[in-house]
Residue, then its C-alpha position, 0 to 999 in steps of 0.5 A: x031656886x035661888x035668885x043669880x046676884x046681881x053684878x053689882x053685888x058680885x062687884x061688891x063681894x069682888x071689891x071686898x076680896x081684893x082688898x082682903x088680899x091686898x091686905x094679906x099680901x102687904x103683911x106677907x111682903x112685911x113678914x118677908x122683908x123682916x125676915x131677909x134683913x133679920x137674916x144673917x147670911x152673907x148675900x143679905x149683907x152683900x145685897x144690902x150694900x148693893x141697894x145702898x149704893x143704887x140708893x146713894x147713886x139715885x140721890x147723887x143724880 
C-alpha cells in the first residue's frame, strides 16, 4: 500500500498546477486578443473606437 502525500507535497504539486494554468490561460487570452483585433467584423471597429475613447476619457480626467 502506498503512503498518503503529505500536504506540503500535495501543496507543491497544486502550486505548480496553478502556475501551469495560469501560463495556458495567459497564451489563451493573447491568442483571443490577436485574434478579436485581427478580426474584420464591424463591431471590432466599433468596439475598438469605443475603448479609445474610454481610454482618452480616462487620461483626460
Amino acid at each position: 500500500m502506498t503512503q498518503p502525500k503529505n500536504i506540503s507535497a500535495l501543496m507543491c504539486e497544486l502550486s505548480v498546477a496553478l502556475a501551469e494554468l495560469s501560463e495556458k490561460m495567459s497564451n489563451l487570452s493573447v491568442t483571443l486578443e490577436n485574434s478579436f483585433l485581427e478580426s474584420d467584423a464591424p463591431e471590432t471597429a466599433a468596439l475598438m473606437e469605443a475603448a479609445r475613447e474610454t481610454i482618452d476619457k480616462a487620461r483626460g480626467s
